[in-house]
N, C-alpha and C positions, 0 to 999 in steps of 0.2 A: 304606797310607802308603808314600811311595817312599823310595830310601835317600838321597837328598839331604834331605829332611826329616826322617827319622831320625836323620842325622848332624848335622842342626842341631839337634834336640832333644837330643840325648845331648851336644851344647856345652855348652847352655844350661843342662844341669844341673850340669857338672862345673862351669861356672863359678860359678855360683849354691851348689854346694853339694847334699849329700845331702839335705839338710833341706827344702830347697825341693823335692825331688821326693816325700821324703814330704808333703808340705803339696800339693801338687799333685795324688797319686795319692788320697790321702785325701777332697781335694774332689769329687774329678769319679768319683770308682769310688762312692760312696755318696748315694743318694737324695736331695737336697735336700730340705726342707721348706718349702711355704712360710711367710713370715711373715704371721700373720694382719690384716687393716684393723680396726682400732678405730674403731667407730663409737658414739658414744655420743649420746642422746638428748635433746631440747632442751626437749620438749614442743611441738615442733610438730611435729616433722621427727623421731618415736617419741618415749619415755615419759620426763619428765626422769629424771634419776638412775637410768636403767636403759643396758646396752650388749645389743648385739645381738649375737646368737648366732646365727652363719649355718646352725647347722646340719649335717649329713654323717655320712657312715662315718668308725668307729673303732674299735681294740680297746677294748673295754671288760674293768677286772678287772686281775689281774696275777697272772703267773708268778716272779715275782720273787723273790731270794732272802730277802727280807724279806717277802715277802707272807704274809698268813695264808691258808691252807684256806679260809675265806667269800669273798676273793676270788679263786679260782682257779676255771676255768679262762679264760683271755683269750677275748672270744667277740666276733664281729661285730654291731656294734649300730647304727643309723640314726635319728639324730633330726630332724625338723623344724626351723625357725630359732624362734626363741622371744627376747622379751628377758627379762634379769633386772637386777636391784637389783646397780649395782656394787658397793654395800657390804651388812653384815648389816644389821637393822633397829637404828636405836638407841634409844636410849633417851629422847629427846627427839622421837623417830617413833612409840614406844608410847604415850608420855605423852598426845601428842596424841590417838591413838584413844581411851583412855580416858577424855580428855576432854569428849569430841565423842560419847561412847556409854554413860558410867557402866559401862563393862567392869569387870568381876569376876572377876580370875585364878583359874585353878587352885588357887596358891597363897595367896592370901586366903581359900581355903571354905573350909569342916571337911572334910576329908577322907569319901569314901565308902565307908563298909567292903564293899560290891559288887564296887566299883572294886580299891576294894587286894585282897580275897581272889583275885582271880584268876591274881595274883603271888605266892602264899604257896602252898607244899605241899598238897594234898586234906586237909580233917578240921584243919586249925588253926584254934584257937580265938578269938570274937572277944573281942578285948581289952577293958578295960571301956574307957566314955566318957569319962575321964578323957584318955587315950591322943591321943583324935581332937581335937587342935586343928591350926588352919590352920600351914603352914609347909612347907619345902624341904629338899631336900637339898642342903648346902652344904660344899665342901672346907675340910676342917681341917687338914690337915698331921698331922707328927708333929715328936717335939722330935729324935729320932734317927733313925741308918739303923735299917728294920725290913725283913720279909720281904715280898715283895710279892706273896705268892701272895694275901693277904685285904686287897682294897681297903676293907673296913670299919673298918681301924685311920685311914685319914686321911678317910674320909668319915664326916658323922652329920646326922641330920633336927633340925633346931633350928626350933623353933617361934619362928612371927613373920619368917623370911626370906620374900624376897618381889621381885619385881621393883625397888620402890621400894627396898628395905631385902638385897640379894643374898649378906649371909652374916651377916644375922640382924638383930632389928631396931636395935641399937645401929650399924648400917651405913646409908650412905646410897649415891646416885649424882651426889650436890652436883657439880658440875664436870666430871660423866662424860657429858652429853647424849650427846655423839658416838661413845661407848662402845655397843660391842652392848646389847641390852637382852638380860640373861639372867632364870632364875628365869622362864621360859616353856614350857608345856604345849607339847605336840602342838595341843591344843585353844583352847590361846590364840592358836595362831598361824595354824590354820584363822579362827577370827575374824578377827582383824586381816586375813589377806589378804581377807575376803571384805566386807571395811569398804573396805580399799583400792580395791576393786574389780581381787586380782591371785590367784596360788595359789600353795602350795607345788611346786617342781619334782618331777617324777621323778627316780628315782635316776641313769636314763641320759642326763638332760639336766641334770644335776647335775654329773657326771665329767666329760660330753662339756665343760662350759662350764669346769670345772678347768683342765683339760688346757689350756687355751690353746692348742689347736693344735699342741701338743708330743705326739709320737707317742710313745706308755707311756715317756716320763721317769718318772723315779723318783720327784720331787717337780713340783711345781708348774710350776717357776723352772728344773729343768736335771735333771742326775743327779748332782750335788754337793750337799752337806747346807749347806756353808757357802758364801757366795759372800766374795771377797776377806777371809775371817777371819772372816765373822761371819753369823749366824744371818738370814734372809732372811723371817724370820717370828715371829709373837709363840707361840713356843714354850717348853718349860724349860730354860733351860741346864745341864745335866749337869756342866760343867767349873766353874761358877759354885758350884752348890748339889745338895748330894746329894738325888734324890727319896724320899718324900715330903716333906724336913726345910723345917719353915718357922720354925726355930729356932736363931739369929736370920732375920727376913724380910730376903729380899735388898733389899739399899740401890739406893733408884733409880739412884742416882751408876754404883749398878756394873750397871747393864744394864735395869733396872724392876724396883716390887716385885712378887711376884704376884698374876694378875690380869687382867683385859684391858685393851688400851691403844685407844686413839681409830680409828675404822676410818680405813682411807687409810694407816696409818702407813707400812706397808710397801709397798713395789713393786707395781704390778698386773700381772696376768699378760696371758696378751698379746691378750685380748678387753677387755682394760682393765677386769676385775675384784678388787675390793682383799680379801684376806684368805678366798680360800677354801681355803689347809688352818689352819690357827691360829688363836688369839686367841678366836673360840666352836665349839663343834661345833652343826651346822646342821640343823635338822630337815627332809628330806623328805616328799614324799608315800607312798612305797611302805611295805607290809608289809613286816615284815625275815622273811626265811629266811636262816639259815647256807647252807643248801645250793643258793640261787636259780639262782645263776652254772652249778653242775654240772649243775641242772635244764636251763638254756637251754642248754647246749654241747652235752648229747644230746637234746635235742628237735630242733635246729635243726642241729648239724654246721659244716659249713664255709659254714652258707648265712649272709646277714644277718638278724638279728631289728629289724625294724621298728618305733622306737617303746614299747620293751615299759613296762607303765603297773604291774608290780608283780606278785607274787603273790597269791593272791586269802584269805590265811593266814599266819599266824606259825609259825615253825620255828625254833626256838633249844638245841638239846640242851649247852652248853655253862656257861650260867650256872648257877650251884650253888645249887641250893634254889628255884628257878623254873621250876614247869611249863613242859616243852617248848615248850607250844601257847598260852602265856600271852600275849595281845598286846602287839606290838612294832611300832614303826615304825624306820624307817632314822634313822642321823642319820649326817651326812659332814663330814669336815674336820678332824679333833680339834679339837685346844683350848690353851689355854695351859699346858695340864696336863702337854700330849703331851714325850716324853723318849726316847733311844735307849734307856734303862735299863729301860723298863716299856713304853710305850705307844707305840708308831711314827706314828699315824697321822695324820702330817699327811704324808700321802703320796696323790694322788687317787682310789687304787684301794679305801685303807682306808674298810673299813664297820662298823656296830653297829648293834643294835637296845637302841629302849630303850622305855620305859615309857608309852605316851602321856598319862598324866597324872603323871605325876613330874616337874615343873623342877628343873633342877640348877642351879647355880651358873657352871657351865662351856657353856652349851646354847640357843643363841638360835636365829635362821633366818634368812630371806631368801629374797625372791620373786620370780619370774617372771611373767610376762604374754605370751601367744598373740600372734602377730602380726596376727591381725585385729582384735582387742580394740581 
């Protein structure tokens, strides 16, 4: 640069102000990103109600100072283009499969004491048949602050909850069509996507399609929790109601009661997908290991893992009273449940494994489809 150009820019800034030169050095010293094209599906021209996902490198995981131990370490990952479902599946989209196939939830059987022993300690006993009727696990709240190391005080299995009926049967989803469909298996939603003719995502095309494009933001939307004051997702509000107290239930007037609200509500991110961290937590296709992430960063180094489709195994040392090797599948996004006080995870790095025949209350999906498809 020569010094008559120098001395025009060093004008231009004292005229301007110090502030224009931080806003100037700011811009142009740091990477751009770009913003990604939203392309969304017509049914002709790709799948209706799905947006495309182009695909690429990115960190997958988080180092972050919120982040938990499962997803650490941040590790290079490459996925395909794929579309998926801008919204979860609702409930007026389940309704239909079951129409069209006399499907039979998870949550409608009698429970299989095979099934459930494998989540229970070695050598416990079966309980008699009394025990085994159909139903879920559904959020009950508590009436006060309690301790929240034992998520059992606000959750309990209440027989007769159910997709139709999602936190028991005196529950309905009358006017919730557009509402996730929760009170969904792992196994339910293998069906359904294979009715649809689609499947559940990978975990890394899951994150990758999160992320909108945003290189490890913290949330979805930015690295702020609030945008202009207010919550950017169907999350718990902390400042509203203490977790878990559902006692009194928050008044719509002040923000919703608990619960999930209509997908679409909130802003899409910027594949133009609506609600992937809040509102349900989303079942994927991969096995859950705690340790997956640490696995691929020393297998792989600083090189890119290509595509990876999961572990071939469950690895969970952290749930209490559940064999290590007990099976689990991933699920992502939290849920309406999620709080800074307890549960963080409506953040795109956060992961869990859970039960593949457990529904919960808080726990729907949402599917992808291959671009040749």
């Amino acid at each position: 640069m020569n010094l008559q150009r120098r001395v025009l820019i060093v004008a231009v800034f004292a005229a301007l102000g110090f502030g224009a030169y931080l806003l100037w050095s700011n811009y142009f010293s740091k990477p751009q990103q770009a913003i990604p094209e939203i392309r969304l599906g017509d049914g002709i021209n790709g799948p209706k109600g799905m947006a495309w996902i182009p695909g690429g490198e990115f960190l997958m995981g988080s180092d972050h100072q919120k982040a938990q131990a499962n997803e650490k370490p941040t590790h290079k990952v490459k996925v395909p283009g794929f579309w998926m479902d801008t919204t979860h599946v609702t409930n007026d989209q389940f309704a239909q499969f079951v129409k069209e196939t006399n499907y039979k939830s998870t949550a409608e059987q009698v429970p299989d004491w095979e099934t459930i022993r494998v989540q229970l300690p070695p050598g416990t006993p079966k309980p008699p048949a009394s025990v085994f009727v159909p139903g879920a696990m559904v959020f009950v709240g508590t009436k006060a602050k309690v301790n929240l190391n034992d998520y059992s005080q606000w959750w309990a299995y209440v027989p007769g909850a159910n997709w139709r009926h999602p936190t028991g049967p005196k529950s309905n989803i009358d006017g919730k069509g557009n509402h996730p469909v929760v009170q969904v298996s792992y196994e339910d939603a293998v069906a359904y996507a294979k009715w649809a003719g689609k499947r559940l995502p990978t975990e890394a095309e899951w994150e990758f399609a999160a992320r909108g494009g945003l290189n490890q933001a913290t949330y979805v939307w930015g690295d702020q929790l609030e945008q202009e004051g207010k919550l950017p997702a169907n999350i718990w509000d902390v400042k509203k109601q203490a977790f878990p107290v559902v006692n009194p239930v928050i008044s719509p007037k002040a923000g919703g009661a608990i619960g999930t609200s209509s997908v679409g509500t909130y802003p899409q991110n910027g594949y133009g997908l609506f609600d992937m961290t809040g509102n349900a937590w989303q079942w994927v296709a991969d096995w859950y290991r705690a340790d997956y992430f640490a696995i691929q960063a020393k297998e792989y180094g600083n090189s890119v893992v290509n595509n990876p489709q999961g572990p071939t195994s469950s690895y969970d040392p952290d749930d209490y009273g559940v064999p290590p090797n007990a099976p689990k599948r991933v699920i992502r996004g939290g849920s309406f449940l999620c709080n800074e006080d307890y549960c963080q995870s409506y953040r795109p790095s956060a992961r869990r494994g859970a039960d593949p025949y457990s529904p919960m209350s808080h726990l729907g999906f949402r599917l992808v489809k291959d671009s040749s498809q």
